[in-house]
N, C-alpha and C positions, 0 to 999 in steps of 0.2 A: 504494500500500500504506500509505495514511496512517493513523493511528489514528481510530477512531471513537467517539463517546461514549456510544453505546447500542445493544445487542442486546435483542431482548426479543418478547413476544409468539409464541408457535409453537402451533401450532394440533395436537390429537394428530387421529391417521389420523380416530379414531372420530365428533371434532367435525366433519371436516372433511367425511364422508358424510354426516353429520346437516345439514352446512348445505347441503350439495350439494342432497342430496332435499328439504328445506325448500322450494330455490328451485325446483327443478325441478318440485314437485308441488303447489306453497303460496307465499305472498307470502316473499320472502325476510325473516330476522331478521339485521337488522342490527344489534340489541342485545346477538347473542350472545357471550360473555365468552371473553377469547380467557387461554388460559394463560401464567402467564408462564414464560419458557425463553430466553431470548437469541436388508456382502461379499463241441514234437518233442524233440524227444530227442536225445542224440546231441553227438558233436564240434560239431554245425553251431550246433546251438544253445547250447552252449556259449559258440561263438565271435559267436553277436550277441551273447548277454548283454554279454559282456567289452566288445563294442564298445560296445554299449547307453553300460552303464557308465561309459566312456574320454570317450562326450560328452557324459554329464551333467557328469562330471566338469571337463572342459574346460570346460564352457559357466557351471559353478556359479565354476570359477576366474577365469574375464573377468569376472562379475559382481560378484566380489568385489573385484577389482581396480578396477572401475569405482568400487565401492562406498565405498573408502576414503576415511576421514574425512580430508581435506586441512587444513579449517577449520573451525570453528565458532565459529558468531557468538557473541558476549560478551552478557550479560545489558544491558546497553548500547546495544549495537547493537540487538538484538531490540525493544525498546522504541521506537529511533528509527524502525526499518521497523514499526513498528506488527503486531507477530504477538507473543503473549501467550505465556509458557514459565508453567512454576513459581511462581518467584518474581515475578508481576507486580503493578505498581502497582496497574493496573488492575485490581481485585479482584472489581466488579461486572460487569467485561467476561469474567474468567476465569470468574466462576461460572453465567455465561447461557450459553459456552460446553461448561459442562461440563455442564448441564443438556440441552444439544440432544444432547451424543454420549451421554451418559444414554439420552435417549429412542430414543434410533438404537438402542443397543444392545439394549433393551426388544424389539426388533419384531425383532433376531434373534437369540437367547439360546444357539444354538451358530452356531458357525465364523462367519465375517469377512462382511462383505458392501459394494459398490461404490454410493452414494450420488451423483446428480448435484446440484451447487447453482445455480441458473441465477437471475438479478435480472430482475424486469418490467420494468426500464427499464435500458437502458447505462447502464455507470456507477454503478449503482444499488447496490452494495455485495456481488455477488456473489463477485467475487476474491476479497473481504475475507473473508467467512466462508467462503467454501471454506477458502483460505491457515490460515486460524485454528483452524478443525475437526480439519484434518489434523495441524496445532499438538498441538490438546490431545488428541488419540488419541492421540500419541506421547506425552502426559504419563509413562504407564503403561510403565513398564521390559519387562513381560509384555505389549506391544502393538507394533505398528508401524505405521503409516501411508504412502500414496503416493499423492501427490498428481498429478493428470495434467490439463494445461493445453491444454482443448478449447475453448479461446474462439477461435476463428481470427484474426476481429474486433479483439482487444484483448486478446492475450496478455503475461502477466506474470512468470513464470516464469524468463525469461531474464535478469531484474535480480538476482534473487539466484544465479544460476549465474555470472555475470561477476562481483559480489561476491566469491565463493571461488574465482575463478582457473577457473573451469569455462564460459566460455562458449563453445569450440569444440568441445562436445557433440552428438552429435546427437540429437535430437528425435523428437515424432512424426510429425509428416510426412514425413520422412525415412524412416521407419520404414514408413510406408502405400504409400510408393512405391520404393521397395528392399527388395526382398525376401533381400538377402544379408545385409541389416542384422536382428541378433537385436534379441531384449530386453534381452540384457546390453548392449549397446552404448547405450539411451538412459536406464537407471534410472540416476542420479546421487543424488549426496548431495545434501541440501538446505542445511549449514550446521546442523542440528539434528538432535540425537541422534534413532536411530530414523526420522527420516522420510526417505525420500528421493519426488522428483518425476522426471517425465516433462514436457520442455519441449514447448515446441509446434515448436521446431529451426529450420532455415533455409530459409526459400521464397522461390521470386520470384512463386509466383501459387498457389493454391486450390480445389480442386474442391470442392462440393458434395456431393460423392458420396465422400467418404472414409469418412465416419461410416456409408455403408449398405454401405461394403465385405465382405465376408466376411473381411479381414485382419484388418479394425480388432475384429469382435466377437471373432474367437478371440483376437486381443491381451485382450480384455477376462477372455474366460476366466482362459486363460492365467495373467495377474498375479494373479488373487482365485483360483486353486487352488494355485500354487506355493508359498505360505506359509498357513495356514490361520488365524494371529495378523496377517495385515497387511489391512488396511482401506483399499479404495478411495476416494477422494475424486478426484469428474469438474467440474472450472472449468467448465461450460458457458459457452454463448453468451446472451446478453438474450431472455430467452421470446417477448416478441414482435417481436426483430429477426431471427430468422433459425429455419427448420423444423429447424437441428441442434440445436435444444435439446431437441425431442420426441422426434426419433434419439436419442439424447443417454437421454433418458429411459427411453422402451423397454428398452434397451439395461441400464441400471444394475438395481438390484434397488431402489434409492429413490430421489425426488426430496425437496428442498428447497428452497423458494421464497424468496423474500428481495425482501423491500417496499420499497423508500427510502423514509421518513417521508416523507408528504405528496405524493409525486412521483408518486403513480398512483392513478387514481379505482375509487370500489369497484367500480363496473363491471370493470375491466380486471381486478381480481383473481379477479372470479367467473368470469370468462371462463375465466381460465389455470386455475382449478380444475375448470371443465366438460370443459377437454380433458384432463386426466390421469386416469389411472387410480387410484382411490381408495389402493387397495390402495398403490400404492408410493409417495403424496403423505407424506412421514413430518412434514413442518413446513411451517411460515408462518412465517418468520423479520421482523420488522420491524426494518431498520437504519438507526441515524441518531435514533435515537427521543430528544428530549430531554427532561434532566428534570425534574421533575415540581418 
């Protein structure tokens, strides 16, 4: 989670089919100018309402309990783990990312919607700008953010939950494979107002087949209908290390792409944009960019 010196370049939906069909029907333009940018009646029925009731009740009261602010990182600390609040130094870093959840917002103008960001190469700065996105949606007092750590591979999630005294939480996979285990049991706080995360929790091994579960997409539902102000954010996996990032994708209502400067050839970029769906490709993120 170290800081990085450059966000920049995002690509809107509309360039992004413009250069798709370019290639696909015409020699590609590789000249094209990329923008800069960094959801009966009766007794009987009475008495389910009442129950109804008792376990929303019950279940909004675990969550809340889960929910409670134990810690929160200091304006300090935030800087040392490199994820950008308010008051950051980094001014150019906060406003490439205010410009991407800008553009996020733009493409859905009512109610919340769930975003995956997945890097073309490990390693490649996708933690980073998931972590940081989810950051600056929470900027907004009137917004909330949750961030859910689906990198199997290379999950990070669990540094700031031991951080604030929360690392015997459970997670998602815990979650995918215990079915007595709710939502309120793995949403925690994150250490910053407004956001809370979903870790990736405790495993000794990994299926494949989690992300195609019929568990995993109603969880998916589920979180982006419960609050209609919180905004999904999905840590994917490295696009082309692993087919859960296109599960992964499907799945969200947008993708987000994220380059490492220099670390993948323009081929490999045109590839991962052939296989996605135009429609929910929301950015090109290039990270690491140095400047100029």
């Amino acid at each position: 989670m170290n800081d990085r010196a450059k966000l920049a370049n995002a690509l809107s939906m509309k360039a992004n089919a413009q250069r798709k069909g370019s290639r696909l029907g015409a020699k590609p333009n590789r000249k094209q100018s990329l923008v800069t940018t960094d959801r009966k009646s009766g007794r009987s029925r009475d008495l389910r309402v009442a129950n109804d009731n008792l376990a929303v009740f019950e279940r909004d009261r675990s969550e809340l309990q889960n929910m409670e602010e134990t810690k929160l990182f200091s304006d300090r600390q935030l800087e040392q783990l490199g994820i950008v609040h308010p008051r950051s130094k980094n001014r150019e870093l906060v406003d490439a990312l205010r410009q991407l959840r800008t553009k996020l917002y733009s493409l859905r103008r009512e109610g919340n919607f769930s975003v995956m960001v997945s890097s073309l190469a490990p390693r490649g700065g996708g933690s980073f700008v998931a972590l940081n996105l989810a950051a600056t949606i929470a900027f907004d007092k009137a917004k909330s953010s949750l961030l859910i750590d689906a990198n199997l591979h290379d999950p990070v999630l669990h540094k700031l939950l031991r951080l604030i005294g929360r690392s015997d939480t459970h997670g998602l996979l815990e979650y995918l494979e215990a079915p007595e285990i709710g939502i309120e049991n793995i949403v925690s706080p994150s250490g910053i107002p407004r956001m809370r995360i979903i870790p990736m929790g405790n495993h000794d091994e990994f299926s494949n087949e989690h992300f195609t579960s019929g568990r995993y997409k109603q969880l998916m539902v589920d979180i982006q209908s419960r609050y209609d102000n919180r905004f999904v954010v999905v840590d994917g996996p490295a696009w082309g290390s692993s087919a859960d990032a296109r599960i992964l994708s499907d799945i969200c209502d947008y993708t987000v792409l994220v380059v490492p400067y220099g670390g993948v050839t323009p081929g490999t970029l045109d590839a991962a944009v052939d296989e996605l769906d135009e429609r929910k490709l929301a950015g090109i993120v290039i990270n690491d960019q140095p400047a100029e």
